[in-house]
Backbone as XML, in Angstrom:
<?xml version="1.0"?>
<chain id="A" units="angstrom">
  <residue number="1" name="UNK">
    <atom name="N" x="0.838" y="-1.177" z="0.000"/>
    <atom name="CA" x="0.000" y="0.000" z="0.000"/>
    <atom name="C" x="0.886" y="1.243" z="0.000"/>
  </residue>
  <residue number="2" name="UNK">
    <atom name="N" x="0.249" y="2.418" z="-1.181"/>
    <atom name="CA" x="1.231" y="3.317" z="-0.928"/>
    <atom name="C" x="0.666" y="4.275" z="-0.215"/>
  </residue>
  <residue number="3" name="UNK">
    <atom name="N" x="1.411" y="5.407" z="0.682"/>
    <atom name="CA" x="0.770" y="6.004" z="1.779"/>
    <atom name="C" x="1.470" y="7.518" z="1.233"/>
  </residue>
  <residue number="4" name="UNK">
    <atom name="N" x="0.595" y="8.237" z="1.109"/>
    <atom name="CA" x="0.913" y="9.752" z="0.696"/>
    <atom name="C" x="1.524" y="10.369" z="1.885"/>
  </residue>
  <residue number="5" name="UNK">
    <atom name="N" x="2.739" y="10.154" z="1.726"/>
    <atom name="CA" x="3.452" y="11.541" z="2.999"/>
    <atom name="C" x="3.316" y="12.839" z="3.003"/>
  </residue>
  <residue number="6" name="UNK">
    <atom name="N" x="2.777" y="13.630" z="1.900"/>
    <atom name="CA" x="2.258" y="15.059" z="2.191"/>
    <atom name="C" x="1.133" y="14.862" z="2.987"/>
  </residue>
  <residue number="7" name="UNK">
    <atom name="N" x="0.355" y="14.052" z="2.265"/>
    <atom name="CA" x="-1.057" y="14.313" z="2.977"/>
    <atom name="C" x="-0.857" y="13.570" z="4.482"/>
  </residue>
  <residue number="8" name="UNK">
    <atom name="N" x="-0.147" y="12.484" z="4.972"/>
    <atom name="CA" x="-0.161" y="12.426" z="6.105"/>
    <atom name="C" x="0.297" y="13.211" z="7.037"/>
  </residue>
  <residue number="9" name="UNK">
    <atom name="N" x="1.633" y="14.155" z="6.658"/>
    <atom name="CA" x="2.275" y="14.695" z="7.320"/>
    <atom name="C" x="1.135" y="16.531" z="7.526"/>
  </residue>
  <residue number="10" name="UNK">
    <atom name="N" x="0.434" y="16.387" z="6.490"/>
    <atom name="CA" x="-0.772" y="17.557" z="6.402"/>
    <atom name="C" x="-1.701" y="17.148" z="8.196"/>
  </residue>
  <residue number="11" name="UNK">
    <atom name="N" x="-1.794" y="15.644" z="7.852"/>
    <atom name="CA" x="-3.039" y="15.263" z="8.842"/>
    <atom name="C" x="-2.782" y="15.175" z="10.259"/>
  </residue>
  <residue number="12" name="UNK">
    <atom name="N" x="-1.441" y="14.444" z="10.383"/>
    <atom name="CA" x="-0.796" y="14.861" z="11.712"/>
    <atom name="C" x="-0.380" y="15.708" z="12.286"/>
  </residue>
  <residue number="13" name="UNK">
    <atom name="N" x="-0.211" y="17.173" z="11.769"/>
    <atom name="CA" x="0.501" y="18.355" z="11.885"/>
    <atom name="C" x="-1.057" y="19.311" z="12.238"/>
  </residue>
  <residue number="14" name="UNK">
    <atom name="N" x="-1.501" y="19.620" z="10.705"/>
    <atom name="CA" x="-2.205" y="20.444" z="10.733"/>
    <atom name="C" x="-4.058" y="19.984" z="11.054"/>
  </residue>
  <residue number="15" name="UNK">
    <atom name="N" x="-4.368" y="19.330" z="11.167"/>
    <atom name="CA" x="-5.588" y="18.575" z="10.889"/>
    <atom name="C" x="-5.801" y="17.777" z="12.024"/>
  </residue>
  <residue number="16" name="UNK">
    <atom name="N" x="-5.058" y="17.840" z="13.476"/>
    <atom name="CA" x="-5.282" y="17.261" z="14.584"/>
    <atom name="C" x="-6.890" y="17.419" z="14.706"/>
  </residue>
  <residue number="17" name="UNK">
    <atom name="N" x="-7.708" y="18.161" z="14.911"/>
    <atom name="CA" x="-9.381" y="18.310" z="15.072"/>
    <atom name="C" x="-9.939" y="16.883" z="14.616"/>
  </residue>
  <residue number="18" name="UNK">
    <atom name="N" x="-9.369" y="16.555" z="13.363"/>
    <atom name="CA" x="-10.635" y="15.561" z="12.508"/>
    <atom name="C" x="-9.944" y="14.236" z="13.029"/>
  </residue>
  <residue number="19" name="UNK">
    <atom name="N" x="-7.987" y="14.396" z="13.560"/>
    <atom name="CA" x="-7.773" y="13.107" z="14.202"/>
    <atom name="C" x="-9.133" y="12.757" z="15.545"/>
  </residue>
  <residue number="20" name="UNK">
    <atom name="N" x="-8.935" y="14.113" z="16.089"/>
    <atom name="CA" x="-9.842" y="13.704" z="17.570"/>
    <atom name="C" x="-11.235" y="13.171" z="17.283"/>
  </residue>
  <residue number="21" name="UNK">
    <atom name="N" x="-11.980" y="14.317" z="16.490"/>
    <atom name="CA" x="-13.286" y="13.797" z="16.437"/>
    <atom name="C" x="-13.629" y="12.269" z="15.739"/>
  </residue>
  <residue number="22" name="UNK">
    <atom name="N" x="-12.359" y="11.843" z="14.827"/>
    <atom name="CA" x="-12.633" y="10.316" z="14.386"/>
    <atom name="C" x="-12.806" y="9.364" z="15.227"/>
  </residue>
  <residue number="23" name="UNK">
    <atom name="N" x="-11.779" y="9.553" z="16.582"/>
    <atom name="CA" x="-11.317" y="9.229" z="18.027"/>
    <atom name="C" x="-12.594" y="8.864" z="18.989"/>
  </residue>
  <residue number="24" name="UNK">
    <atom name="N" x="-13.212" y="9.900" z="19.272"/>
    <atom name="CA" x="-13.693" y="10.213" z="19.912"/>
    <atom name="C" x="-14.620" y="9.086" z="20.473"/>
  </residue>
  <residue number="25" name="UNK">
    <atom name="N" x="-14.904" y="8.820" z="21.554"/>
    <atom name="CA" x="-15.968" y="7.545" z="21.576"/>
    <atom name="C" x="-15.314" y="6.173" z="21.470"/>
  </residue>
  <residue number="26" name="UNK">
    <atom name="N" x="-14.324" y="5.994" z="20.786"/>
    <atom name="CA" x="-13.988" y="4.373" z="20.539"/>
    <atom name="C" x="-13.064" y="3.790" z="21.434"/>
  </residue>
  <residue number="27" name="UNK">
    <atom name="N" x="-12.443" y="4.294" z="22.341"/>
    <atom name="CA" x="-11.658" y="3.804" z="23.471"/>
    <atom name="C" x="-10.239" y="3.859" z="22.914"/>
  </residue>
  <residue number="28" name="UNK">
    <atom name="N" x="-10.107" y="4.462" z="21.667"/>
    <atom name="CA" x="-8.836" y="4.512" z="21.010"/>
    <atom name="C" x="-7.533" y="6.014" z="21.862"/>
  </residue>
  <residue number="29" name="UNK">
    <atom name="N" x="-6.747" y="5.990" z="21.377"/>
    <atom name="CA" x="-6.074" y="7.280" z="22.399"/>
    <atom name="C" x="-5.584" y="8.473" z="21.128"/>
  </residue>
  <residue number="30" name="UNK">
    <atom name="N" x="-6.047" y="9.327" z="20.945"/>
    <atom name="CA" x="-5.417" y="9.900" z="19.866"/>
    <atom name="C" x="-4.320" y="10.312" z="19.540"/>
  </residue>
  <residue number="31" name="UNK">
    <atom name="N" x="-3.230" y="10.031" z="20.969"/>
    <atom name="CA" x="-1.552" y="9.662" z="20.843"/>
    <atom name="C" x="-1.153" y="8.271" z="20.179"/>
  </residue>
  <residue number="32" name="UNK">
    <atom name="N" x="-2.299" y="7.635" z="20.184"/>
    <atom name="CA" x="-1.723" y="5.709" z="19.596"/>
    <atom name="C" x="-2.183" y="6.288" z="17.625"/>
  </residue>
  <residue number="33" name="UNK">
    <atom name="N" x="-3.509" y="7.337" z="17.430"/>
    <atom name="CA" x="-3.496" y="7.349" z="16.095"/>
    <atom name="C" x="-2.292" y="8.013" z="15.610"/>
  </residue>
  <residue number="34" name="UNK">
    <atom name="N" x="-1.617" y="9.327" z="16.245"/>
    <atom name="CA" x="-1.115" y="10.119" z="15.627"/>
    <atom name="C" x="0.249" y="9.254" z="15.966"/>
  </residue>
  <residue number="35" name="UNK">
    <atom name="N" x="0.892" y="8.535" z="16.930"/>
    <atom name="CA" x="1.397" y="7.606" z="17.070"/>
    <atom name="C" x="2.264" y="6.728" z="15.477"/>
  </residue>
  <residue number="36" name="UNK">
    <atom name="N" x="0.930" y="6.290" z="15.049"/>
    <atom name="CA" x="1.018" y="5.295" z="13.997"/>
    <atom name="C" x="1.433" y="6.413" z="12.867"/>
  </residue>
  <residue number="37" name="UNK">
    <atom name="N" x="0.585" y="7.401" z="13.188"/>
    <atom name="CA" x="0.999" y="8.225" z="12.095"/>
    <atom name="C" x="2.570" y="8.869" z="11.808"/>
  </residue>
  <residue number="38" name="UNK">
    <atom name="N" x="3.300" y="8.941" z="12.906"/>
    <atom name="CA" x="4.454" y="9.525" z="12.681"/>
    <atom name="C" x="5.565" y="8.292" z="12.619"/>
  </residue>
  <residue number="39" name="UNK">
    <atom name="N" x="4.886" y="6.758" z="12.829"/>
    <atom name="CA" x="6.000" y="5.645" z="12.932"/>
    <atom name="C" x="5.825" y="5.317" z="10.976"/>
  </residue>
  <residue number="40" name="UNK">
    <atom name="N" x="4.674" y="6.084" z="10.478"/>
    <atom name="CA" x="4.910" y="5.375" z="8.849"/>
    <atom name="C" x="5.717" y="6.684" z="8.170"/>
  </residue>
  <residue number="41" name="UNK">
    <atom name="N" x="5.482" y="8.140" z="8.742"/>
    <atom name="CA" x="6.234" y="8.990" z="8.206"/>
    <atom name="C" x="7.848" y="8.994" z="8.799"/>
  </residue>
  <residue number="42" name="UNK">
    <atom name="N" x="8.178" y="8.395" z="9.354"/>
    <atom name="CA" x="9.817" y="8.318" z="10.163"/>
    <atom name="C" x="9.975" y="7.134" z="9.223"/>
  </residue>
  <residue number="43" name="UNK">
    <atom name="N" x="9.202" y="5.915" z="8.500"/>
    <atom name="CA" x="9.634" y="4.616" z="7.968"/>
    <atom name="C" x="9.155" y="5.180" z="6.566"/>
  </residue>
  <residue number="44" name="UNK">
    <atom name="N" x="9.330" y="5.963" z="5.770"/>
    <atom name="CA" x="8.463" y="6.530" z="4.859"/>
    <atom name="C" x="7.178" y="5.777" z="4.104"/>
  </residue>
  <residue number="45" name="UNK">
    <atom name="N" x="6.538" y="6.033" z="4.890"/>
    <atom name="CA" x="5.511" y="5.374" z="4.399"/>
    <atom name="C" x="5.634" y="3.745" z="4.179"/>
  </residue>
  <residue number="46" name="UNK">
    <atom name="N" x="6.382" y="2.733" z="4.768"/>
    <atom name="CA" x="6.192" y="1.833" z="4.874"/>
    <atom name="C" x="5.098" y="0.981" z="5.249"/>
  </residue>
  <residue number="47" name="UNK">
    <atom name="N" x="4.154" y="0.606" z="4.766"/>
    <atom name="CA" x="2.983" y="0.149" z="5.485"/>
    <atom name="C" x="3.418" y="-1.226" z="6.233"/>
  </residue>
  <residue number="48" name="UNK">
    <atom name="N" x="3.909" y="-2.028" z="5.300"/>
    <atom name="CA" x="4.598" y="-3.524" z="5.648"/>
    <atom name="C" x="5.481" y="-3.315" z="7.226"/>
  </residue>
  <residue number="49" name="UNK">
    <atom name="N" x="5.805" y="-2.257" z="7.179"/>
    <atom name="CA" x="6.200" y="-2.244" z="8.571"/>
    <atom name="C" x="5.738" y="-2.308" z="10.282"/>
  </residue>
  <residue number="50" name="UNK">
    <atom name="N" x="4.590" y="-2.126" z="9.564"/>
    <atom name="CA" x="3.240" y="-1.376" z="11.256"/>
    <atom name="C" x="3.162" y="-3.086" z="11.542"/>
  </residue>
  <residue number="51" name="UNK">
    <atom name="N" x="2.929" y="-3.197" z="12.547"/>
    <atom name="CA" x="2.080" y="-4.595" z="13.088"/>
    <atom name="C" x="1.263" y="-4.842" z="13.169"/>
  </residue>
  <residue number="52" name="UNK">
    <atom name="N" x="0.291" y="-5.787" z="13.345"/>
    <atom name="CA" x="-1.303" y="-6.115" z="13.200"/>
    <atom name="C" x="-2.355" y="-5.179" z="13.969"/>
  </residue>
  <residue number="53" name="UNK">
    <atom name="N" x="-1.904" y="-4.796" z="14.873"/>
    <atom name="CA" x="-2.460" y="-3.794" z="15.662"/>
    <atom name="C" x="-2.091" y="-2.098" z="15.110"/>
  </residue>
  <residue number="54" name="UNK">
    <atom name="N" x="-1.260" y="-1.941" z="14.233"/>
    <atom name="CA" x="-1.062" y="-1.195" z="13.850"/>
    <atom name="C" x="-1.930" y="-0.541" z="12.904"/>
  </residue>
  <residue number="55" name="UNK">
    <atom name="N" x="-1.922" y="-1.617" z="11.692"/>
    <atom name="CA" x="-2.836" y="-1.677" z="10.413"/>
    <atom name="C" x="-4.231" y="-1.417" z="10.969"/>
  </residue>
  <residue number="56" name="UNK">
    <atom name="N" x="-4.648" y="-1.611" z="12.088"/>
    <atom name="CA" x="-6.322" y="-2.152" z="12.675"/>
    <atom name="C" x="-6.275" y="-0.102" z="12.544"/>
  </residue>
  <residue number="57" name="UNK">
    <atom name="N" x="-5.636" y="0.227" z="13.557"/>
    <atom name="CA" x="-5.479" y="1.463" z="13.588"/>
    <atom name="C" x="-5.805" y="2.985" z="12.272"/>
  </residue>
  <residue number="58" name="UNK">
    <atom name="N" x="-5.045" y="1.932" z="11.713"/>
    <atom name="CA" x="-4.620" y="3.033" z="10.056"/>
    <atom name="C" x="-5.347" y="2.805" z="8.983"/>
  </residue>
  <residue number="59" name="UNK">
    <atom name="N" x="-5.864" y="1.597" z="9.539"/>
    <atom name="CA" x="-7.380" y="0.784" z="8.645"/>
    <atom name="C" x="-8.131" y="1.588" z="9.005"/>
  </residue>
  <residue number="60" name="UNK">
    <atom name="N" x="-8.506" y="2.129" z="10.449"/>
    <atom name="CA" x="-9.712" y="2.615" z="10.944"/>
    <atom name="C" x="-10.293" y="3.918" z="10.924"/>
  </residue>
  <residue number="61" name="UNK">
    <atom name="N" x="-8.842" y="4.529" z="11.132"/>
    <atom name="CA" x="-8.687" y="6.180" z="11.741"/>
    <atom name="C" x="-8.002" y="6.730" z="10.451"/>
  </residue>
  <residue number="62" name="UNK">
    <atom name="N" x="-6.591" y="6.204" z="9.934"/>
    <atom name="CA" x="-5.933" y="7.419" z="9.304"/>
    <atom name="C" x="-6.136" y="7.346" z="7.908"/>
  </residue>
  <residue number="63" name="UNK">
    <atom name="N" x="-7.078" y="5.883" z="7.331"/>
    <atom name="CA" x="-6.923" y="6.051" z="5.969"/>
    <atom name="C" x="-8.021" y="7.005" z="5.636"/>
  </residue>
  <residue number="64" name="UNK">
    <atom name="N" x="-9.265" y="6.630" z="6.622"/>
    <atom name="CA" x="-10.663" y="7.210" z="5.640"/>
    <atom name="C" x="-10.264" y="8.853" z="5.990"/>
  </residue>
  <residue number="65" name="UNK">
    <atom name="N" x="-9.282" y="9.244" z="6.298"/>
    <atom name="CA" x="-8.846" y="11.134" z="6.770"/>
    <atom name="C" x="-8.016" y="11.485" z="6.027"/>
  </residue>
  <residue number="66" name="UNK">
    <atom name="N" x="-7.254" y="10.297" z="5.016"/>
    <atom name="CA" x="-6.456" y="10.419" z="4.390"/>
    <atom name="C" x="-7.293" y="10.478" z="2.893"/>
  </residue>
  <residue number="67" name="UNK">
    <atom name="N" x="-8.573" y="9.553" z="2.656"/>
    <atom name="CA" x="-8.567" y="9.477" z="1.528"/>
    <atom name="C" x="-9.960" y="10.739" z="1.475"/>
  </residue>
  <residue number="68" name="UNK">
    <atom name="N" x="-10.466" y="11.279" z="2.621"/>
    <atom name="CA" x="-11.760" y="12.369" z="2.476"/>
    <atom name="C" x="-11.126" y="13.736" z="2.025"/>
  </residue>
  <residue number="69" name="UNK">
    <atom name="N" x="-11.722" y="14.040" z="0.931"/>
    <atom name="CA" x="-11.566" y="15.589" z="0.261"/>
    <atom name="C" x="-11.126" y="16.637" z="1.975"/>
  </residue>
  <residue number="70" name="UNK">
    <atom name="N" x="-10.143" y="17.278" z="1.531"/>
    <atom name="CA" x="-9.937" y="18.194" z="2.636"/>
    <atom name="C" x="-10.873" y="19.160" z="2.426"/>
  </residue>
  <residue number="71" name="UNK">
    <atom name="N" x="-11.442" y="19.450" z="4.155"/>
    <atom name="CA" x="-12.135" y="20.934" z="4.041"/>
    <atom name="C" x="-11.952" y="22.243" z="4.018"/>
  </residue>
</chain>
């Protein structure tokens, strides 16, 4: 999977709000999303790298923020 490092590095930086409100409610920590988010931008975008619990994460939270039209 390829993982857009502008746009992630957009979502973790500037776009913290839409991390939280994705968050919000699911027992998730929005240090474990943004977390994941800065372990694929330090591995550039390696997806093969995250661990099963990782992917659950980036499956859940950072792709559908990654792939929604910015507002």
């Amino acid at each position: 999977m390829n993982v857009d490092l502008k746009l992630l590095k957009n979502l973790i930086s500037k776009r913290g709000d839409e991390i939280e409100e994705s968050v919000a409610g699911t027992g998730y920590l929005v240090k474990t999303v943004v977390g994941v988010g800065t372990f694929l931008l330090d591995n550039e975008g390696d997806y093969d790298l995250l661990t099963a619990k990782q992917k659950v994460v980036f499956e859940k939270f950072l792709k559908p923020l990654l792939d929604k039209p910015r507002r």
